[in-house]
mmCIF file of the N, C-alpha and C atoms, coordinates in Angstrom:
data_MODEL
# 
_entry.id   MODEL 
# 
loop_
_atom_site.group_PDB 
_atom_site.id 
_atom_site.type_symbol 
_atom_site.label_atom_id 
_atom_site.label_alt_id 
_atom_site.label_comp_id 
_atom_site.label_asym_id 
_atom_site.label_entity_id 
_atom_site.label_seq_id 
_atom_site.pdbx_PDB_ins_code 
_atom_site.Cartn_x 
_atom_site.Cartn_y 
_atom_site.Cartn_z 
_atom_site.occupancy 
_atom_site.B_iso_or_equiv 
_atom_site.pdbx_formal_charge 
_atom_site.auth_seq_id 
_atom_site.auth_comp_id 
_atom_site.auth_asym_id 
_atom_site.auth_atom_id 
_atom_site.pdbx_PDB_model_num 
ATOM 1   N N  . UNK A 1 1  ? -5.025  5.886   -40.908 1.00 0.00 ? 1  UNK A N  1 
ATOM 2   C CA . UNK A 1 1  ? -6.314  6.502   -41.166 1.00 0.00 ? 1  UNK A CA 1 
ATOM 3   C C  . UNK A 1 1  ? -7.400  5.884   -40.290 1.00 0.00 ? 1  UNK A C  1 
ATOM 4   N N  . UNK A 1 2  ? -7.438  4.622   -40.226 1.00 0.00 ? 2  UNK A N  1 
ATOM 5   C CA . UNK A 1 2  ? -8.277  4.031   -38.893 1.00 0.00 ? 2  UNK A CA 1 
ATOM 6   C C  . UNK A 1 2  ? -8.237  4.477   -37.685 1.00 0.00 ? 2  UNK A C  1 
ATOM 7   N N  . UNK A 1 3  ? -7.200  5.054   -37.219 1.00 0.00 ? 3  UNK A N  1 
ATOM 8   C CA . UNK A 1 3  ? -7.409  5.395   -36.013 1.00 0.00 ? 3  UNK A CA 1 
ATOM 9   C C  . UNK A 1 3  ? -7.964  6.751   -35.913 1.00 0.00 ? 3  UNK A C  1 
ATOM 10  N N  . UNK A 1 4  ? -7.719  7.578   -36.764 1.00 0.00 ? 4  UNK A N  1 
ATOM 11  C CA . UNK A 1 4  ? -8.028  8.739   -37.156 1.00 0.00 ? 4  UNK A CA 1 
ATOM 12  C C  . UNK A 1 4  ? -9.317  8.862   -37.120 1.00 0.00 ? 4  UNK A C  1 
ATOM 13  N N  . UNK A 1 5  ? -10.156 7.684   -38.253 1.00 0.00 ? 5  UNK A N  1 
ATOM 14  C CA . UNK A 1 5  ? -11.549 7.455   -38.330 1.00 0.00 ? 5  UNK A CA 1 
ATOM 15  C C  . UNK A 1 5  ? -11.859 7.186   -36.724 1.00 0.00 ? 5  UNK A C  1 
ATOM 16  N N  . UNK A 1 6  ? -11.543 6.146   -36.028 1.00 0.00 ? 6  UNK A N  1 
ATOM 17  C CA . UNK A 1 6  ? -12.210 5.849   -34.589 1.00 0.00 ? 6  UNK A CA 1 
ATOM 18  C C  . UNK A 1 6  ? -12.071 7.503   -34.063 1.00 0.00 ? 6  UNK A C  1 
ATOM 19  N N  . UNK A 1 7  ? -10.988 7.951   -33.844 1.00 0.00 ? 7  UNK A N  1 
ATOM 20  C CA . UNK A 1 7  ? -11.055 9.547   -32.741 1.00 0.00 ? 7  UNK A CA 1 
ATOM 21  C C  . UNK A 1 7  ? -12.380 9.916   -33.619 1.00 0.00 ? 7  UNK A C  1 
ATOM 22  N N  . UNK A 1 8  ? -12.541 10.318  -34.955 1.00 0.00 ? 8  UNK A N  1 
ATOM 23  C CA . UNK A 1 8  ? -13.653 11.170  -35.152 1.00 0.00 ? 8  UNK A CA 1 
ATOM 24  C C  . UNK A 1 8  ? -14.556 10.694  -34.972 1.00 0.00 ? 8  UNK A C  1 
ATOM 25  N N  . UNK A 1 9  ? -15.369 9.721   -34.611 1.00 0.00 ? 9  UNK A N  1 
ATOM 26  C CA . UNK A 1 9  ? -16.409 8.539   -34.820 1.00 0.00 ? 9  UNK A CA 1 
ATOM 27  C C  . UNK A 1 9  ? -16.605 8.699   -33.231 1.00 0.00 ? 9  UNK A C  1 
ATOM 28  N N  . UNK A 1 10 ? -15.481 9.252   -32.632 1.00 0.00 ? 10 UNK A N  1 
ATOM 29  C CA . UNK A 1 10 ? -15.904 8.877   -31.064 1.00 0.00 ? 10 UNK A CA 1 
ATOM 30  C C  . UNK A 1 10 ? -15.476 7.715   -30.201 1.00 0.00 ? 10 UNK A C  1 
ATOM 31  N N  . UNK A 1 11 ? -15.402 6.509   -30.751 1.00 0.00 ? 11 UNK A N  1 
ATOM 32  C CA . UNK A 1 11 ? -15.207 5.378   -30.743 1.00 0.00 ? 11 UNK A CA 1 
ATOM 33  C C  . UNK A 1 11 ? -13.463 5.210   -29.899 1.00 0.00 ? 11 UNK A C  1 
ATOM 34  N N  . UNK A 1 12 ? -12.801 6.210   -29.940 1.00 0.00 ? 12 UNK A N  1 
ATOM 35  C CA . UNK A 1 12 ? -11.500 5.927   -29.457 1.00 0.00 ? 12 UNK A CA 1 
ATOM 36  C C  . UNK A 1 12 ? -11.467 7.327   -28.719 1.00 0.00 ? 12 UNK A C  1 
ATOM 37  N N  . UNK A 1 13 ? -10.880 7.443   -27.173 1.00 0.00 ? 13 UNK A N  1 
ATOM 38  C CA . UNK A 1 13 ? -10.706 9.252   -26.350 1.00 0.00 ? 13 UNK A CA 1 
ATOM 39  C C  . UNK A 1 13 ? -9.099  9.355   -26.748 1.00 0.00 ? 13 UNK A C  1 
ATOM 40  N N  . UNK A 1 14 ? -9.141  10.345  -27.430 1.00 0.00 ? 14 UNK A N  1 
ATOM 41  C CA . UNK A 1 14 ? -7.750  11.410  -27.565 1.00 0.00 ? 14 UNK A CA 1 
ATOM 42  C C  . UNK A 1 14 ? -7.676  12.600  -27.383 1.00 0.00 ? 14 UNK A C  1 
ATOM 43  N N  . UNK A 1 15 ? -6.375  13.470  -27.262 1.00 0.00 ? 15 UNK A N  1 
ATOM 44  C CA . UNK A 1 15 ? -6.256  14.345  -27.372 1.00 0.00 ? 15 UNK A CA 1 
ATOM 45  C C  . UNK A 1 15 ? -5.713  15.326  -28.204 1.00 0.00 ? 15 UNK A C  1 
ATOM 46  N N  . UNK A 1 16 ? -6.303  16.496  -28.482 1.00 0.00 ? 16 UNK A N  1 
ATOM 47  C CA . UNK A 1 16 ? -5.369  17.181  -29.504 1.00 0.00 ? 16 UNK A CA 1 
ATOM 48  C C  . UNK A 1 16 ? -4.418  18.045  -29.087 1.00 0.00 ? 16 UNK A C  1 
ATOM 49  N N  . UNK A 1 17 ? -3.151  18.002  -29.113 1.00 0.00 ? 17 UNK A N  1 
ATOM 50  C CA . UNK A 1 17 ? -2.278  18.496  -28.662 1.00 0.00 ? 17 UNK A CA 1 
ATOM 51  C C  . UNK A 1 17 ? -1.300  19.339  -30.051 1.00 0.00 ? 17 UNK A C  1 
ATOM 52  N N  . UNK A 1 18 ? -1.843  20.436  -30.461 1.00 0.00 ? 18 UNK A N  1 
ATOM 53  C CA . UNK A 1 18 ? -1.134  21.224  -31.163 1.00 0.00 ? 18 UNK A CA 1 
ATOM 54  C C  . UNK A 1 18 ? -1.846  20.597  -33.118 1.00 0.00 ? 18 UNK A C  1 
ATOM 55  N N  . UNK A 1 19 ? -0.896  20.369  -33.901 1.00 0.00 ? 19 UNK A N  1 
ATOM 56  C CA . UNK A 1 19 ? -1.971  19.410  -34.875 1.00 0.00 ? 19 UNK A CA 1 
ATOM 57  C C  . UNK A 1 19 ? -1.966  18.100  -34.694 1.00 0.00 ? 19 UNK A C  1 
ATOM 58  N N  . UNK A 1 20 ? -1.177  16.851  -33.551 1.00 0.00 ? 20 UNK A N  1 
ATOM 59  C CA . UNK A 1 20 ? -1.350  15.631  -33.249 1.00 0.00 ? 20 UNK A CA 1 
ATOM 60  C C  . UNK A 1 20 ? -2.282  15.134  -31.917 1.00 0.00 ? 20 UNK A C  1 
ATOM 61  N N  . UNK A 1 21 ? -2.591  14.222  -32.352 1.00 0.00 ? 21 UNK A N  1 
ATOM 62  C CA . UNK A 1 21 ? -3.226  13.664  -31.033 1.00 0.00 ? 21 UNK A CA 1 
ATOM 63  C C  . UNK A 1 21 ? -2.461  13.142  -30.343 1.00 0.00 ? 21 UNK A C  1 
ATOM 64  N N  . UNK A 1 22 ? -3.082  12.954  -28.819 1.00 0.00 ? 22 UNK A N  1 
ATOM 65  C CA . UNK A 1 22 ? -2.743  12.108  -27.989 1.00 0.00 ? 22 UNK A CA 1 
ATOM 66  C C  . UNK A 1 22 ? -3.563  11.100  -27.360 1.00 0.00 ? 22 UNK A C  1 
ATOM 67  N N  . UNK A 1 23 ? -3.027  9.672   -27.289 1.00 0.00 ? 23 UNK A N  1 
ATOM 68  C CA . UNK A 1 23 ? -3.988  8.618   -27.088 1.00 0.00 ? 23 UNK A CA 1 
ATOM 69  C C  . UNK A 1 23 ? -3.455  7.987   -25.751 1.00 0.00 ? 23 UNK A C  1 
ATOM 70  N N  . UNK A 1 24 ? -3.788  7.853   -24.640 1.00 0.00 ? 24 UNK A N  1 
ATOM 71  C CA . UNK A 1 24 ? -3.785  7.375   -23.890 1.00 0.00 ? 24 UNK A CA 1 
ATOM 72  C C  . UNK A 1 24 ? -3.404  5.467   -23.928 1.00 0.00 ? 24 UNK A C  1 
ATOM 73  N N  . UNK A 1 25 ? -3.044  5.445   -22.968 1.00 0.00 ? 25 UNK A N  1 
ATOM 74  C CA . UNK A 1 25 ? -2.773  3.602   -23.281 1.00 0.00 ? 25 UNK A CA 1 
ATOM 75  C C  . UNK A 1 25 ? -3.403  2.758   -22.592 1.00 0.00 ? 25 UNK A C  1 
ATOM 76  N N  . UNK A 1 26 ? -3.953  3.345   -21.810 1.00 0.00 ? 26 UNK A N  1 
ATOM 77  C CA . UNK A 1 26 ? -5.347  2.539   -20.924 1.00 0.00 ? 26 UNK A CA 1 
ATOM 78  C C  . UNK A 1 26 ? -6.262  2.824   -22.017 1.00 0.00 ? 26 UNK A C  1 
ATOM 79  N N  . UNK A 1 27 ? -6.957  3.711   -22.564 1.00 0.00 ? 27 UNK A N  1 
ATOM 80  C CA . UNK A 1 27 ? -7.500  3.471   -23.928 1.00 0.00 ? 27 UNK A CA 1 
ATOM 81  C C  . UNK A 1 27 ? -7.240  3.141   -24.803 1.00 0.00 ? 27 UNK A C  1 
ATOM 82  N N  . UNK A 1 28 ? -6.866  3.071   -25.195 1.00 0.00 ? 28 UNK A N  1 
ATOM 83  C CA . UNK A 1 28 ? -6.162  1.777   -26.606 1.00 0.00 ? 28 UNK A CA 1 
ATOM 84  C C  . UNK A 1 28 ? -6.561  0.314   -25.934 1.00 0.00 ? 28 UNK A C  1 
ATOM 85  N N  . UNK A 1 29 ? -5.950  0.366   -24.908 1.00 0.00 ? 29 UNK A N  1 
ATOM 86  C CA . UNK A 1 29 ? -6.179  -1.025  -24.044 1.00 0.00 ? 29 UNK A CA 1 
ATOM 87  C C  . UNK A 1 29 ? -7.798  -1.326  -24.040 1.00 0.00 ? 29 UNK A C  1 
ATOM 88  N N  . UNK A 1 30 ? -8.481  -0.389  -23.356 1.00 0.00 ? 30 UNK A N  1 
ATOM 89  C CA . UNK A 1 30 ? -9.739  -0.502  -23.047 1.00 0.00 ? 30 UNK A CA 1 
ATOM 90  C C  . UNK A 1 30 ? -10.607 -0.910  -24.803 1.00 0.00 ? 30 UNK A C  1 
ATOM 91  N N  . UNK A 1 31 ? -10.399 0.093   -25.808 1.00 0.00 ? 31 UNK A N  1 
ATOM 92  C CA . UNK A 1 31 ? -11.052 -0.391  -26.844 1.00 0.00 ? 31 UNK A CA 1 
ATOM 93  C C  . UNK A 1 31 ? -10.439 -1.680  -27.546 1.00 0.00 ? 31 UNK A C  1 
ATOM 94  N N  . UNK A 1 32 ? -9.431  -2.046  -27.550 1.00 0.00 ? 32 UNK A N  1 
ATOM 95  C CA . UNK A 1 32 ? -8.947  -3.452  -28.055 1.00 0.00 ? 32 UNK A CA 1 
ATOM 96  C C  . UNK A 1 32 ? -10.011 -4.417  -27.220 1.00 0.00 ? 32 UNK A C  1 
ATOM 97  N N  . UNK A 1 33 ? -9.744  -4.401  -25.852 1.00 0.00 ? 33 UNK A N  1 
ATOM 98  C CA . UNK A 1 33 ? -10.175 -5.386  -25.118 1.00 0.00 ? 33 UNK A CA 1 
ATOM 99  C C  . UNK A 1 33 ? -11.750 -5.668  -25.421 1.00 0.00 ? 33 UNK A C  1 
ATOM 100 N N  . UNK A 1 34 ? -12.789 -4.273  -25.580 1.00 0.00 ? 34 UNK A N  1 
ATOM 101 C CA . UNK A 1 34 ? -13.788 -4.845  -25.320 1.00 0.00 ? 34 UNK A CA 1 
ATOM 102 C C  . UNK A 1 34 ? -14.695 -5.031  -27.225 1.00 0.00 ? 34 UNK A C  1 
ATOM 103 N N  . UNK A 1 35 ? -13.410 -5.178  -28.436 1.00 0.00 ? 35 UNK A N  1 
ATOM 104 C CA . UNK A 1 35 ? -13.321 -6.000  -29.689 1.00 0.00 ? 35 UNK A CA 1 
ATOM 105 C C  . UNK A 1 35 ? -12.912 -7.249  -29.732 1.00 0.00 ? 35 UNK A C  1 
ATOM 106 N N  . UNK A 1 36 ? -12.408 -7.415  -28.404 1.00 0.00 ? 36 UNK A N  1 
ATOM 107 C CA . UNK A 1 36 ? -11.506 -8.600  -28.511 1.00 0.00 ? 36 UNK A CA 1 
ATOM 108 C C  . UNK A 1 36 ? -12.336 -9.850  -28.503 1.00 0.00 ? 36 UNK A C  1 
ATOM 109 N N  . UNK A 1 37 ? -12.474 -11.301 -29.506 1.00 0.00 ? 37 UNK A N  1 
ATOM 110 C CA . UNK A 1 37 ? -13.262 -12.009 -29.430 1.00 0.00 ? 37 UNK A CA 1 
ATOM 111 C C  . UNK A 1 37 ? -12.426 -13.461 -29.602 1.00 0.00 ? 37 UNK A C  1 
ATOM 112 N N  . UNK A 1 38 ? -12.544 -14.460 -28.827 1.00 0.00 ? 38 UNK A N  1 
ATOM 113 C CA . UNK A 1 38 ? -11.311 -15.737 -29.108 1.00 0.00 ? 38 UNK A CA 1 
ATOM 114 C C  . UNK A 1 38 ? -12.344 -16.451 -30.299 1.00 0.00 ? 38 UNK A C  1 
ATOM 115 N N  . UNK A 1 39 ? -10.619 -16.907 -31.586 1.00 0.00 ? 39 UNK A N  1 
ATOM 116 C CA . UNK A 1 39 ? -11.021 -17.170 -32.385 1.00 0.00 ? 39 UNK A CA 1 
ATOM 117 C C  . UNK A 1 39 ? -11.259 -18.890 -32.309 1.00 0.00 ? 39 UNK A C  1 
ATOM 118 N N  . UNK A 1 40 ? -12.322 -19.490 -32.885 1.00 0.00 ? 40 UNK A N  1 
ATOM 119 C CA . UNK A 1 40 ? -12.398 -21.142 -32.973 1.00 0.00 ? 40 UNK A CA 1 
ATOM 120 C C  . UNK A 1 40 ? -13.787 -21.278 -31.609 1.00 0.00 ? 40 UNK A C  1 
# 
């Protein structure tokens, strides 16, 4: 459901391909990376 929430929110680029999306893996990459924070 989170990811679901990010596509609608905008927050993540997919595509809809029939009733599933499609998510790219340079995006996934790209939004991890720029959440990504080192812990300590």
């Amino acid at each position: 459901m989170t990811v679901y929430r990010l596509i609608k929110s905008g927050e993540l680029r997919a595509a809809r391909i029939g009733k599933s999306y499609r998510i790219r893996e340079e995006d996934v990459d790209a939004y991890l990376a720029a959440r990504f924070s080192d812990a300590g």
